[in-house]
Biopython code that builds the backbone (N, CA, C, O; Angstrom):
import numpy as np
from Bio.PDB.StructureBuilder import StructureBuilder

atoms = [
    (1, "UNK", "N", (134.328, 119.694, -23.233)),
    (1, "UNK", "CA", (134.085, 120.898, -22.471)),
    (1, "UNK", "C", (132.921, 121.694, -23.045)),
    (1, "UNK", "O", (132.253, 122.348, -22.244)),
    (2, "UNK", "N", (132.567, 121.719, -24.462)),
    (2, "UNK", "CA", (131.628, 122.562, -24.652)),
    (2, "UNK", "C", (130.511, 121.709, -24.478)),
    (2, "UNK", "O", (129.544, 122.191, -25.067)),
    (3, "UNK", "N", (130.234, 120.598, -23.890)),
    (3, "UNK", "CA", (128.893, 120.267, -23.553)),
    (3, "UNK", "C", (128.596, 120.595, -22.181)),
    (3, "UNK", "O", (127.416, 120.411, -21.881)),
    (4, "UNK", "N", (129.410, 121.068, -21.189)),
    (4, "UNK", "CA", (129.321, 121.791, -19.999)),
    (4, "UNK", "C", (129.729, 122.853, -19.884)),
    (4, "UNK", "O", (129.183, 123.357, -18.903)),
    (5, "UNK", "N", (130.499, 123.612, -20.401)),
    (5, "UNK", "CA", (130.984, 125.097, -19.740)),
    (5, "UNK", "C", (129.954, 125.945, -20.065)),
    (5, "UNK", "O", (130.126, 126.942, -19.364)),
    (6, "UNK", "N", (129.062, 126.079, -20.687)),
    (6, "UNK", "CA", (127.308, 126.809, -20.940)),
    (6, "UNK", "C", (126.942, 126.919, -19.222)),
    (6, "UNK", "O", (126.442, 127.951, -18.774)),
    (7, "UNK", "N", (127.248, 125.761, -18.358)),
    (7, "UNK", "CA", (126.429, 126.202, -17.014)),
    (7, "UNK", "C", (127.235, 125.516, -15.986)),
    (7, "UNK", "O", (127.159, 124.419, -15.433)),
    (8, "UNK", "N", (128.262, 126.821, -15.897)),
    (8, "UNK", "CA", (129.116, 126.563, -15.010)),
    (8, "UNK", "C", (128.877, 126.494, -13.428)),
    (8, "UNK", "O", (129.749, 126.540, -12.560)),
    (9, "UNK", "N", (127.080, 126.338, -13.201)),
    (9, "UNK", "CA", (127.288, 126.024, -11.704)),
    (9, "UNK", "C", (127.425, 127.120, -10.552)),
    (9, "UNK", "O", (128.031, 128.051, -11.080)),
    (10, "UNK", "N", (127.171, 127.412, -9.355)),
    (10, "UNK", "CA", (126.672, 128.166, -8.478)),
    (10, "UNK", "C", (127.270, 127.605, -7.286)),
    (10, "UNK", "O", (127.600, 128.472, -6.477)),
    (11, "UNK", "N", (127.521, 126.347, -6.914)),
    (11, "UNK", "CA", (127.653, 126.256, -5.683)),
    (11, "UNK", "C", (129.430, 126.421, -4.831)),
    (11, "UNK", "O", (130.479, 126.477, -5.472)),
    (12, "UNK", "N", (129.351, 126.455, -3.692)),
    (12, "UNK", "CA", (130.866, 126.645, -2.990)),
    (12, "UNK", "C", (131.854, 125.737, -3.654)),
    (12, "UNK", "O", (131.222, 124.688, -3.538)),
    (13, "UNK", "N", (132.492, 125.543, -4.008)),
    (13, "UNK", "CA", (133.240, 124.328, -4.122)),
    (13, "UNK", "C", (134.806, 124.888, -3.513)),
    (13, "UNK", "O", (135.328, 126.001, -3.572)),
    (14, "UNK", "N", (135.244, 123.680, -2.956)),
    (14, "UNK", "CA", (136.646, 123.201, -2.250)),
    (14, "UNK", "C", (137.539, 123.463, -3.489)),
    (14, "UNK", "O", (137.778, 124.666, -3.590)),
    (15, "UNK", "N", (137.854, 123.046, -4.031)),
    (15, "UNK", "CA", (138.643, 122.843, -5.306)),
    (15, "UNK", "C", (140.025, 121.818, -5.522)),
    (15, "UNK", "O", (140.500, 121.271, -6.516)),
    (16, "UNK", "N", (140.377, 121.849, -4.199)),
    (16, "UNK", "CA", (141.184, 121.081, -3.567)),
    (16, "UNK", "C", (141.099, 119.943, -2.367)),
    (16, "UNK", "O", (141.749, 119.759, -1.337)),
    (17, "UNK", "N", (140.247, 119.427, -2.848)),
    (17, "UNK", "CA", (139.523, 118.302, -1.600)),
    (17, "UNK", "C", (140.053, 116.988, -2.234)),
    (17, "UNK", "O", (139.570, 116.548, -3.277)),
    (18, "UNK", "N", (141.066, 116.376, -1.565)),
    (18, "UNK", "CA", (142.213, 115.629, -1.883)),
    (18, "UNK", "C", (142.178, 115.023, -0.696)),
    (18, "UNK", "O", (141.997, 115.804, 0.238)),
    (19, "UNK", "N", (142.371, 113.076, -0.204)),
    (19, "UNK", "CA", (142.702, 112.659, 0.827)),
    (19, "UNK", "C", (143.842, 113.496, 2.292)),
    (19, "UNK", "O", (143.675, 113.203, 3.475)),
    (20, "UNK", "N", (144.722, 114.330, 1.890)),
    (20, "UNK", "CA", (145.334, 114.908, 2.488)),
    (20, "UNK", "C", (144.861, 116.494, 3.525)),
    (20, "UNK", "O", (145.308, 117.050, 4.528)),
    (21, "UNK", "N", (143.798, 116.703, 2.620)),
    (21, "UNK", "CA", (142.940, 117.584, 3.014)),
    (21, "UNK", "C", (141.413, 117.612, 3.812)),
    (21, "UNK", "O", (140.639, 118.525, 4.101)),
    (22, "UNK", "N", (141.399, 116.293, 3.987)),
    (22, "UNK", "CA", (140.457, 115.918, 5.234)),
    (22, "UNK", "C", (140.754, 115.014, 6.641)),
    (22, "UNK", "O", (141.199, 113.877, 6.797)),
    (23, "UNK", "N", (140.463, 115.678, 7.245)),
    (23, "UNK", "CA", (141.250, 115.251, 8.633)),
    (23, "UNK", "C", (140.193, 114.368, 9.479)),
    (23, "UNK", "O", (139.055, 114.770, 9.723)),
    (24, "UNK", "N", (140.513, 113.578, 9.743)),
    (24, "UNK", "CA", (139.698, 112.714, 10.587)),
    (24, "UNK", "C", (139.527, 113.018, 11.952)),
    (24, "UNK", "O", (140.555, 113.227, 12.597)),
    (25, "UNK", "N", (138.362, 113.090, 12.566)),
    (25, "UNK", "CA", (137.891, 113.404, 14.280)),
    (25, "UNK", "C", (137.230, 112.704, 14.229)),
    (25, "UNK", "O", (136.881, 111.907, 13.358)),
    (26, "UNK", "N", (136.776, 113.041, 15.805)),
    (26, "UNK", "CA", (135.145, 112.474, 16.338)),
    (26, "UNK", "C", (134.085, 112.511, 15.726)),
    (26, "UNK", "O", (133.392, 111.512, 15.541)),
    (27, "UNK", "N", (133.827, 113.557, 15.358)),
    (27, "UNK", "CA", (132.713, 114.333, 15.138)),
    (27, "UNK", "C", (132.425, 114.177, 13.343)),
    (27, "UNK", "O", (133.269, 114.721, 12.631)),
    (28, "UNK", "N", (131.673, 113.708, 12.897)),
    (28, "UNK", "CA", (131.030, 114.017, 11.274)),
    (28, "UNK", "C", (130.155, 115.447, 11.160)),
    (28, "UNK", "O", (129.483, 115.796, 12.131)),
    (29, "UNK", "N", (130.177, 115.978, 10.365)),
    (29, "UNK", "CA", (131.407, 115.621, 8.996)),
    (29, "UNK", "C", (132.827, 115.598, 9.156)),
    (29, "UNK", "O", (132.908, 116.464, 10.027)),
    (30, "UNK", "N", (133.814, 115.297, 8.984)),
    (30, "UNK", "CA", (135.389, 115.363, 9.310)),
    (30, "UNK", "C", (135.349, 116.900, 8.493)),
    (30, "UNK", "O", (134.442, 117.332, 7.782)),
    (31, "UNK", "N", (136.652, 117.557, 8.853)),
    (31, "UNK", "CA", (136.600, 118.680, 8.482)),
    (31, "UNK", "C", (138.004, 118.813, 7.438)),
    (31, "UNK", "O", (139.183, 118.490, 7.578)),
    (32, "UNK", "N", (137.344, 119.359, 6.509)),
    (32, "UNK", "CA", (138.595, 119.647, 5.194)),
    (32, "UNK", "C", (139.261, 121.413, 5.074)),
    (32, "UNK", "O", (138.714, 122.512, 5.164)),
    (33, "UNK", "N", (140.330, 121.079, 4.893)),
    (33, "UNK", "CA", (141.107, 122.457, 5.190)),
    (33, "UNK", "C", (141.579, 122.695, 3.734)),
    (33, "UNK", "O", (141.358, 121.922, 2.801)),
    (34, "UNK", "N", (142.462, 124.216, 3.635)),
    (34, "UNK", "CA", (143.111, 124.532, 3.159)),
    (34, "UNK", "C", (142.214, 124.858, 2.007)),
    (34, "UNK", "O", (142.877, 124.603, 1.001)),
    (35, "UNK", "N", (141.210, 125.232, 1.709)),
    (35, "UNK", "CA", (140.126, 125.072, 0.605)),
    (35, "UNK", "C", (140.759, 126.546, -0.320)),
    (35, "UNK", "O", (141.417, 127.505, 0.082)),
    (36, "UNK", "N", (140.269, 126.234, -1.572)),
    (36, "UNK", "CA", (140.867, 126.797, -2.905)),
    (36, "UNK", "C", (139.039, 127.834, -3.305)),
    (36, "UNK", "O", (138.580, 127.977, -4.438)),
    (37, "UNK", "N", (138.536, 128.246, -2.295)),
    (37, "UNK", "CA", (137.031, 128.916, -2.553)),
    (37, "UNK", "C", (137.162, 129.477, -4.023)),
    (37, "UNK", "O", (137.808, 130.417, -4.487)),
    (38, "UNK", "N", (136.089, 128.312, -4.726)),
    (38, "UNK", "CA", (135.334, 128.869, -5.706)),
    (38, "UNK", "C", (133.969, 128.661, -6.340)),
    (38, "UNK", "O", (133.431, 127.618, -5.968)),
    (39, "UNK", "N", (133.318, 129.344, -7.148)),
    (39, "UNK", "CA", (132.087, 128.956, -7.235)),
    (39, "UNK", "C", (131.394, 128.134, -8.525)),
    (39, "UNK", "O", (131.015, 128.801, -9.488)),
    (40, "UNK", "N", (131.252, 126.845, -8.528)),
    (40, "UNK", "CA", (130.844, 126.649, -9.350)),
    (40, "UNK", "C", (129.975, 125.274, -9.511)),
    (40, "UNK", "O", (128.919, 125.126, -8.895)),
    (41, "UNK", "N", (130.627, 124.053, -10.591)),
    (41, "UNK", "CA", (129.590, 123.197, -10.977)),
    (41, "UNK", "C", (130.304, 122.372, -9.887)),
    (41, "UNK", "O", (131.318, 122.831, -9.363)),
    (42, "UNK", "N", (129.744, 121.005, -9.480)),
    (42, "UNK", "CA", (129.728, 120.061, -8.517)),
    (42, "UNK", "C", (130.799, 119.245, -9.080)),
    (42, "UNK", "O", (131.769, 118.824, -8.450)),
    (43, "UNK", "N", (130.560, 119.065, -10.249)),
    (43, "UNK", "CA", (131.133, 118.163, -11.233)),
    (43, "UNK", "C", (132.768, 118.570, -11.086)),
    (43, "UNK", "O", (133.618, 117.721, -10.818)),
    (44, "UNK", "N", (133.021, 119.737, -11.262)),
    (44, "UNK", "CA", (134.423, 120.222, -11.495)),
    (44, "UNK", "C", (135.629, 120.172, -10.208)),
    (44, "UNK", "O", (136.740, 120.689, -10.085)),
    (45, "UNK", "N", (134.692, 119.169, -9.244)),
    (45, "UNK", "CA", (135.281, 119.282, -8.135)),
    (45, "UNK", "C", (136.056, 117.880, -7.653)),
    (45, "UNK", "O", (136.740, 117.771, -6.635)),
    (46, "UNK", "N", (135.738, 116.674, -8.790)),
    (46, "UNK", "CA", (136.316, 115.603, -8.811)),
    (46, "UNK", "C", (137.577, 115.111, -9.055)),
    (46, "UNK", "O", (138.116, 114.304, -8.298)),
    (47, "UNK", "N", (138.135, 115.580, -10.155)),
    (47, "UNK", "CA", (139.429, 115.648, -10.092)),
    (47, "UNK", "C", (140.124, 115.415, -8.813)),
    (47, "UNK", "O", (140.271, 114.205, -8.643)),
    (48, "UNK", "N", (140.581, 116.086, -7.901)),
    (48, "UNK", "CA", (141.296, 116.036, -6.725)),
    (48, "UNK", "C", (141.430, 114.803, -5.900)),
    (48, "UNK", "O", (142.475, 114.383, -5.404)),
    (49, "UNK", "N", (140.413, 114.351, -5.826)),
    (49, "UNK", "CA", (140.277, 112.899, -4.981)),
    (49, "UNK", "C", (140.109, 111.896, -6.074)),
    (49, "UNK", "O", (139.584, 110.799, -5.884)),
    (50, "UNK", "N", (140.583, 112.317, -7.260)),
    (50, "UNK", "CA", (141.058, 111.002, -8.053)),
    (50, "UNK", "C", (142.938, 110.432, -8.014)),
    (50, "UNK", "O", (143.521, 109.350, -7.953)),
    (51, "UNK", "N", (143.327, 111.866, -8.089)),
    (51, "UNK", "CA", (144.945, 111.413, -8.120)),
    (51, "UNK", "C", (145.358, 111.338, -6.996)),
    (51, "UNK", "O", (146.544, 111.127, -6.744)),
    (52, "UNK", "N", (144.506, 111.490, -6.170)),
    (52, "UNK", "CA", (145.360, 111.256, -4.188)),
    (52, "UNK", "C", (145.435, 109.865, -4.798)),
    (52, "UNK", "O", (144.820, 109.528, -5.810)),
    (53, "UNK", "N", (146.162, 109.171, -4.162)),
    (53, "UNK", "CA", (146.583, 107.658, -3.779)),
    (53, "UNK", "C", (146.501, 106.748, -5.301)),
    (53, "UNK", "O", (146.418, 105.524, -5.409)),
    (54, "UNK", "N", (146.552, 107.739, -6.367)),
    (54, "UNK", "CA", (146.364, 107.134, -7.193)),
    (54, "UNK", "C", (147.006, 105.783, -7.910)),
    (54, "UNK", "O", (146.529, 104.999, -8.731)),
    (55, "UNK", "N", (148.081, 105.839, -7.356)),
    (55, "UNK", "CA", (148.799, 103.729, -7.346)),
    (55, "UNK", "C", (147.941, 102.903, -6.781)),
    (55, "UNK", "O", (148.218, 101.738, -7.066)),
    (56, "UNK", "N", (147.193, 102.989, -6.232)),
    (56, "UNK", "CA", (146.029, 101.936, -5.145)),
    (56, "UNK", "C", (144.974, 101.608, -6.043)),
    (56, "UNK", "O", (144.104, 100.829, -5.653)),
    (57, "UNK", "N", (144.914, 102.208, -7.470)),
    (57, "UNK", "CA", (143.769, 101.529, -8.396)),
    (57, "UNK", "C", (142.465, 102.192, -8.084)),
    (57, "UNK", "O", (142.133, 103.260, -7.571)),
    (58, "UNK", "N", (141.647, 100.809, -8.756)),
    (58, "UNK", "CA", (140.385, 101.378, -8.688)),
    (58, "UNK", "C", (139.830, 102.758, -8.566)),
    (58, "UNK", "O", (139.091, 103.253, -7.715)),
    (59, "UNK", "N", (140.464, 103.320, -9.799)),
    (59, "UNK", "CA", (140.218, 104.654, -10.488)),
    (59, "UNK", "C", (138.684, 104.928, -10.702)),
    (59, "UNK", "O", (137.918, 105.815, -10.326)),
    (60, "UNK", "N", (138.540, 103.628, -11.574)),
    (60, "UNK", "CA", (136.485, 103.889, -12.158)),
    (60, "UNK", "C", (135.814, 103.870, -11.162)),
    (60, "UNK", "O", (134.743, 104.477, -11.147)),
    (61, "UNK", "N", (136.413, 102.937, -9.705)),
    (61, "UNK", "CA", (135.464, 102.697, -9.080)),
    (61, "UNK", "C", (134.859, 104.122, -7.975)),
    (61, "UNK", "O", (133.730, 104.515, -7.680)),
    (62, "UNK", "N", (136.254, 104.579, -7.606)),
    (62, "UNK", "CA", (136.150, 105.722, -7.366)),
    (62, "UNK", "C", (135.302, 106.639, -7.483)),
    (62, "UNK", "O", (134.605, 107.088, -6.574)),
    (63, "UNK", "N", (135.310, 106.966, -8.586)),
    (63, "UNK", "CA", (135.020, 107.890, -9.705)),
    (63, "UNK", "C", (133.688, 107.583, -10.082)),
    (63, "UNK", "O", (133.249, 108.512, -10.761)),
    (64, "UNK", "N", (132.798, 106.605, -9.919)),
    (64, "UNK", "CA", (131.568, 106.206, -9.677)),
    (64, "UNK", "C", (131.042, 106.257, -8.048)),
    (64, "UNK", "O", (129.823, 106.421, -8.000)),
    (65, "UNK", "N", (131.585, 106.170, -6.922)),
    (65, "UNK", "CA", (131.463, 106.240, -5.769)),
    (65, "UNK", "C", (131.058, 107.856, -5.589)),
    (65, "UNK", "O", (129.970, 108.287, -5.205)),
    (66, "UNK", "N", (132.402, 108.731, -6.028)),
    (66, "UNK", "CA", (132.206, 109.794, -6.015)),
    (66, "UNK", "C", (130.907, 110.524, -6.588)),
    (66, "UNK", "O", (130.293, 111.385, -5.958)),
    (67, "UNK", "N", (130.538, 110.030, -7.973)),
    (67, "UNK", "CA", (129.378, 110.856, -8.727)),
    (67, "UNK", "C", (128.489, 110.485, -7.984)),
    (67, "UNK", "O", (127.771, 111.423, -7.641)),
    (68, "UNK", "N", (128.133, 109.274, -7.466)),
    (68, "UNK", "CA", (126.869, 108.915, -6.389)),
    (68, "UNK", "C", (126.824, 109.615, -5.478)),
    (68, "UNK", "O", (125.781, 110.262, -5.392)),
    (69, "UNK", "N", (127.729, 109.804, -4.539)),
    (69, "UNK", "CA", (127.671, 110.667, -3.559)),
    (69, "UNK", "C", (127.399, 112.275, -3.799)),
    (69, "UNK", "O", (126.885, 113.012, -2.957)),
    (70, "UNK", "N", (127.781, 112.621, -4.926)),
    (70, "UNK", "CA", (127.938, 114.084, -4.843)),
    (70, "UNK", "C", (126.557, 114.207, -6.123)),
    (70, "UNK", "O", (126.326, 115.318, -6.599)),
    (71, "UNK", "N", (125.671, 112.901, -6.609)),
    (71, "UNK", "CA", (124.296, 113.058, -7.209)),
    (71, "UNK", "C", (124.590, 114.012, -8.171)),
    (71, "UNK", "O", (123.791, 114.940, -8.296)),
    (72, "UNK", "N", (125.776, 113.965, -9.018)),
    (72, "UNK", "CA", (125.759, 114.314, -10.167)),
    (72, "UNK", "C", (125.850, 113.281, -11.214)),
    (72, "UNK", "O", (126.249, 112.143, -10.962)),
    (73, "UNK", "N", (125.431, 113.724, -12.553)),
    (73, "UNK", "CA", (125.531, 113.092, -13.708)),
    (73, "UNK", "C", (127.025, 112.328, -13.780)),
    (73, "UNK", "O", (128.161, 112.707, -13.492)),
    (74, "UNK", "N", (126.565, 111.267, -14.222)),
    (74, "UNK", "CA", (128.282, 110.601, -14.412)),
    (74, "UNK", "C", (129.347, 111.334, -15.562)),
    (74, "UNK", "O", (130.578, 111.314, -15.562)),
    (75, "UNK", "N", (128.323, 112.043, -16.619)),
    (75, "UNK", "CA", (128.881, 112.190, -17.834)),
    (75, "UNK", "C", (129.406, 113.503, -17.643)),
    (75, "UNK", "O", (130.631, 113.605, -17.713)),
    (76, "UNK", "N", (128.784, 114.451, -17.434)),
    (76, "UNK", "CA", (128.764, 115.490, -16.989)),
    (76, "UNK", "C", (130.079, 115.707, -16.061)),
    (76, "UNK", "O", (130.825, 116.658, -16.293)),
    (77, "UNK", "N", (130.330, 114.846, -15.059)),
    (77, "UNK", "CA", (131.791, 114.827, -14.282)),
    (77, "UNK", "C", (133.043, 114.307, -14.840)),
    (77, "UNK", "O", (134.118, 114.775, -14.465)),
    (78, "UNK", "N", (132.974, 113.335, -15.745)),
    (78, "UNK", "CA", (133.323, 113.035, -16.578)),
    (78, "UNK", "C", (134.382, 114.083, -17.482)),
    (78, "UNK", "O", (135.613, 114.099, -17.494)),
    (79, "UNK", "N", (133.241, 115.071, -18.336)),
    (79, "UNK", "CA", (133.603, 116.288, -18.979)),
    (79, "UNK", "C", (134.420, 116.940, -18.003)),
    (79, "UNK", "O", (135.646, 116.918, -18.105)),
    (80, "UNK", "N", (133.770, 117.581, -16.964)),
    (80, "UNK", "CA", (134.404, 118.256, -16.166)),
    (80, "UNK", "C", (136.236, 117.513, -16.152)),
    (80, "UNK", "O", (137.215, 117.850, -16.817)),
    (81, "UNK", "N", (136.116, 116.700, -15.364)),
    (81, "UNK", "CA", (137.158, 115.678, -15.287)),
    (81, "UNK", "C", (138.315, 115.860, -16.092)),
    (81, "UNK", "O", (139.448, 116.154, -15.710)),
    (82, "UNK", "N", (137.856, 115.627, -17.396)),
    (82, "UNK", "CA", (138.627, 115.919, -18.594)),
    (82, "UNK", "C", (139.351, 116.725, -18.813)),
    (82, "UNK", "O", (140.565, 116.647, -18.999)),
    (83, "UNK", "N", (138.204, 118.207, -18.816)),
    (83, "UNK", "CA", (138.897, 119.508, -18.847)),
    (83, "UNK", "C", (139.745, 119.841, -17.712)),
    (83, "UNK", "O", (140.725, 120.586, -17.734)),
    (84, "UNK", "N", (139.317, 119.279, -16.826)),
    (84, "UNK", "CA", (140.635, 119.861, -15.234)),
    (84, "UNK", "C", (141.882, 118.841, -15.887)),
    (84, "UNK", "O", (143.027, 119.236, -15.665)),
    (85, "UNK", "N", (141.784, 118.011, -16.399)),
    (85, "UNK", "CA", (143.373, 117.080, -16.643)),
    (85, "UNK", "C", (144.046, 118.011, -17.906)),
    (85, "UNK", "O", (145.184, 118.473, -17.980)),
    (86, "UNK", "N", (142.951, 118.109, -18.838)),
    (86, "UNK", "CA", (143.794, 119.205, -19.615)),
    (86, "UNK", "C", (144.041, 120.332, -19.509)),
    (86, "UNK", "O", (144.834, 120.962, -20.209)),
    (87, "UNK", "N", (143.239, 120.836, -18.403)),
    (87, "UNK", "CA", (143.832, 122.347, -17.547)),
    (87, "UNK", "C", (145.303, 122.391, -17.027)),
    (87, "UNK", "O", (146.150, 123.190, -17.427)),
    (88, "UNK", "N", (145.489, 121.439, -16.097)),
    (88, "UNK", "CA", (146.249, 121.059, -15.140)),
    (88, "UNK", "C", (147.671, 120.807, -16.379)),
    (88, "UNK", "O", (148.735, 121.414, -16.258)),
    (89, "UNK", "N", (147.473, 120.105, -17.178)),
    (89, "UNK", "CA", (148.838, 119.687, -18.089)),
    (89, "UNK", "C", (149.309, 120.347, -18.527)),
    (89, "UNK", "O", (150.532, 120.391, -18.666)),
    (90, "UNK", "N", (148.197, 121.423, -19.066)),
    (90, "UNK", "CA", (148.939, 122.916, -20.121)),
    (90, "UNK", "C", (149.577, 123.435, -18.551)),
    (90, "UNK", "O", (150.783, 123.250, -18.389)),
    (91, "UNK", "N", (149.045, 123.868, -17.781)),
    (91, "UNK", "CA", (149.535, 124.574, -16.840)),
    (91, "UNK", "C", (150.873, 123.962, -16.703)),
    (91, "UNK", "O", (151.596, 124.878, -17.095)),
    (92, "UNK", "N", (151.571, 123.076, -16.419)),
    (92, "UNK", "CA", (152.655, 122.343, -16.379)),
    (92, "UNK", "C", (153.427, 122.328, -17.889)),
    (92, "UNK", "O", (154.536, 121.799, -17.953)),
    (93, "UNK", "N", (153.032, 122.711, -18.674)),
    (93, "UNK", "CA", (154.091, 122.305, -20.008)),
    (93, "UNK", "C", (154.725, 123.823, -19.816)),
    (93, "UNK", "O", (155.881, 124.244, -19.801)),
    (94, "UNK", "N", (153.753, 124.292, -19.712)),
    (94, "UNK", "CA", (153.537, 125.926, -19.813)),
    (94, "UNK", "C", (154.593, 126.328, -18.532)),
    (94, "UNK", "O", (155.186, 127.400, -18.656)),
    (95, "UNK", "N", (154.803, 125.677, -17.553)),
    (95, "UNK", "CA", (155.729, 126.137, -16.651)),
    (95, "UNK", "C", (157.606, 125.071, -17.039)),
    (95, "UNK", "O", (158.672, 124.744, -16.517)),
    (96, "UNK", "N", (156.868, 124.998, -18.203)),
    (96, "UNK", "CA", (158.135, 124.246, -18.634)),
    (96, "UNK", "C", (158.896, 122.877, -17.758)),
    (96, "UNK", "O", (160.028, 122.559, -17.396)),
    (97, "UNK", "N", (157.387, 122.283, -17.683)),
    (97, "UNK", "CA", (157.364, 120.727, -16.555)),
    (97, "UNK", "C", (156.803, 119.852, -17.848)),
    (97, "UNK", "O", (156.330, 120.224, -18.922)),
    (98, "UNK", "N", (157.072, 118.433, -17.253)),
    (98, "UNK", "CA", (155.916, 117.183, -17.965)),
    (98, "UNK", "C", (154.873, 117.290, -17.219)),
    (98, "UNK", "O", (154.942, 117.665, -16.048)),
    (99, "UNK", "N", (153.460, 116.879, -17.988)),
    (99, "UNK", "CA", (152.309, 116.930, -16.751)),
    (99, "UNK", "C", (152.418, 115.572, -16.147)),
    (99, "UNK", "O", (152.632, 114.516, -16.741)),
    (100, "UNK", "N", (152.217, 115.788, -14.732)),
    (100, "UNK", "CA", (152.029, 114.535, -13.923)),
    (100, "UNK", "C", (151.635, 113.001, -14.591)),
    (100, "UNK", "O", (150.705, 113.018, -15.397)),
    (101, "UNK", "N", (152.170, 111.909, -14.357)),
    (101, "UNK", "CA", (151.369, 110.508, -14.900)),
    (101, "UNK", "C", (150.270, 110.468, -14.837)),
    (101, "UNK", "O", (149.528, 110.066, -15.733)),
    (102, "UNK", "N", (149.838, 111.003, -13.431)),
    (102, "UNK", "CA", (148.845, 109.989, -12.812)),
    (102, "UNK", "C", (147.742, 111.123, -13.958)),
    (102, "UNK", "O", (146.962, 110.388, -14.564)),
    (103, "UNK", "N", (147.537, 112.617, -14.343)),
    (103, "UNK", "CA", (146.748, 112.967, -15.426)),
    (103, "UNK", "C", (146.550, 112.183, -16.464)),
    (103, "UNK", "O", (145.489, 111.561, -16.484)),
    (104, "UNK", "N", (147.405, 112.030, -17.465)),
    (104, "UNK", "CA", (146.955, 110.968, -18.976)),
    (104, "UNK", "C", (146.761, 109.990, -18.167)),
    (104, "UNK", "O", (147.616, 109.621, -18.972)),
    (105, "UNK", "N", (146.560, 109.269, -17.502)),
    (105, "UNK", "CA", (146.292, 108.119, -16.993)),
    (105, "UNK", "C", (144.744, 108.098, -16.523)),
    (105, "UNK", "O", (143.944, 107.172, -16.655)),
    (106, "UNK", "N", (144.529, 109.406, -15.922)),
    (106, "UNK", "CA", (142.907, 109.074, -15.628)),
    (106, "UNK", "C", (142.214, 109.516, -16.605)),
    (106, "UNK", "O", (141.060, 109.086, -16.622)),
    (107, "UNK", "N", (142.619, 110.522, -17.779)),
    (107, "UNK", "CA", (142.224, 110.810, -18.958)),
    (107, "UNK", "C", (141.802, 109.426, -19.164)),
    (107, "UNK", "O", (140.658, 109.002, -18.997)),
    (108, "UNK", "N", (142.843, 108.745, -19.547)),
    (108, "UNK", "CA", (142.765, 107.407, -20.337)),
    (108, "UNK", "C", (141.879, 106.364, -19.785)),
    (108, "UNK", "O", (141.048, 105.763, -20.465)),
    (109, "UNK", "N", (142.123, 106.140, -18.318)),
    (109, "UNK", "CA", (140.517, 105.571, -18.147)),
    (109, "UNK", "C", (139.387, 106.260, -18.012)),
    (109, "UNK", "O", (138.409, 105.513, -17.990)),
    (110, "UNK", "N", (139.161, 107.284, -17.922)),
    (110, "UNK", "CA", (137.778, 108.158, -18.330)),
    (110, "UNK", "C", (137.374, 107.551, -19.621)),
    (110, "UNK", "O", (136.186, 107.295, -19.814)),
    (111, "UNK", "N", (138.228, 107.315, -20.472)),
    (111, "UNK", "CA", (137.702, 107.522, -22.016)),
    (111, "UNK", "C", (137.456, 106.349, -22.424)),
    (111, "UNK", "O", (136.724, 106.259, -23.410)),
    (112, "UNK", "N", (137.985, 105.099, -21.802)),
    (112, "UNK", "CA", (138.172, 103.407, -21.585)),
    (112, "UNK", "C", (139.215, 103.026, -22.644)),
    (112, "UNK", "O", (139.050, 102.567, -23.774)),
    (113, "UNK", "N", (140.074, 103.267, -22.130)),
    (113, "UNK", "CA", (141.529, 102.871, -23.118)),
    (113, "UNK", "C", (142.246, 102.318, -22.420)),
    (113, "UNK", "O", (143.266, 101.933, -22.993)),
    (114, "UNK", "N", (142.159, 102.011, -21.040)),
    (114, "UNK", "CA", (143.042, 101.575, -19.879)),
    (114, "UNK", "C", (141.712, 100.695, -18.747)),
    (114, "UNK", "O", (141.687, 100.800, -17.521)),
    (115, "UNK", "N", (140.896, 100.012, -19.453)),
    (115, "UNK", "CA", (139.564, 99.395, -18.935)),
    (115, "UNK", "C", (140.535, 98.400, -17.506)),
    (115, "UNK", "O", (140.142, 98.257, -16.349)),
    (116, "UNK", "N", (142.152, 97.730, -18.268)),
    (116, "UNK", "CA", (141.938, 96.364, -17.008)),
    (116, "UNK", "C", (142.589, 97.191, -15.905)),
    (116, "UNK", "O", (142.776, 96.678, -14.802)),
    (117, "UNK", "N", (142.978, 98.580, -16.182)),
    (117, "UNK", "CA", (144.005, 99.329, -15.272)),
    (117, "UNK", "C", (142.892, 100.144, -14.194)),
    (117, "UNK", "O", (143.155, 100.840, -13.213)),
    (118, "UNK", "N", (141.835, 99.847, -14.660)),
    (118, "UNK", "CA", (140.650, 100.162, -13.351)),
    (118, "UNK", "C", (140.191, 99.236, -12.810)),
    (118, "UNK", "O", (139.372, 99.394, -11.904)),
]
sb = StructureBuilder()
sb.init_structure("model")
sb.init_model(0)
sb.init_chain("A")
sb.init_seg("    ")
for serial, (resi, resn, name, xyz) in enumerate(atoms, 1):
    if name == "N":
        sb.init_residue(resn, " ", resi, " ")
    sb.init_atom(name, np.array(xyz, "f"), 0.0, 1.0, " ", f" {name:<3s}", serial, name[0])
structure = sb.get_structure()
């Protein structure tokens, strides 16, 4: 985190842009609801559409699809990445929960400790 939180970024972000949260039509762009408005790095916005469907695999591949599309640094989302899984867990211990699997799990392939599980 401290190689990114220095420039936390400017733009709209969803915060919650998760398979469940984009609806399919006619018309492109499909339109995503329920948005969590906040302002910041591009990067910090990945998380969400990693743990949708997350039993279906291909985590890295994802997660490389995604940084292409959204023309950010891989590493950089990465970080981001990180810090939202360890955001997200304290928030949950802290409400006196376990944090979700599917978190240490994409931790763990972020970091390549779980290489054949991507």
């Amino acid at each position: 985190m401290r190689e990114v939180v220095d420039e936390t970024g400017d733009r709209l972000l969803h915060w919650d842009l998760h398979f469940e949260n984009v609806l399919a039509a006619d018309r492109e762009p499909w339109p995503a609801i329920d948005p969590k408005p906040l302002a910041g790095d591009p990067c910090f916005e990945v998380l969400p559409a990693l743990w949708s469907r997350f039993g279906e695999g291909r985590l890295t591949r994802r997660f490389d699809l995604l940084t292409e599309a959204l023309g950010v640094d891989r590493e950089r989302a990465r970080a981001w990445t990180l810090g939202r899984v360890l955001q997200g867990s304290l928030w949950r211990v802290e409400a006196g929960q376990n944090p979700n699997a599917e978190q240490p799990a994409i931790a763990e392939l972020l970091l390549g400790r779980r290489a054949s599980a991507a």
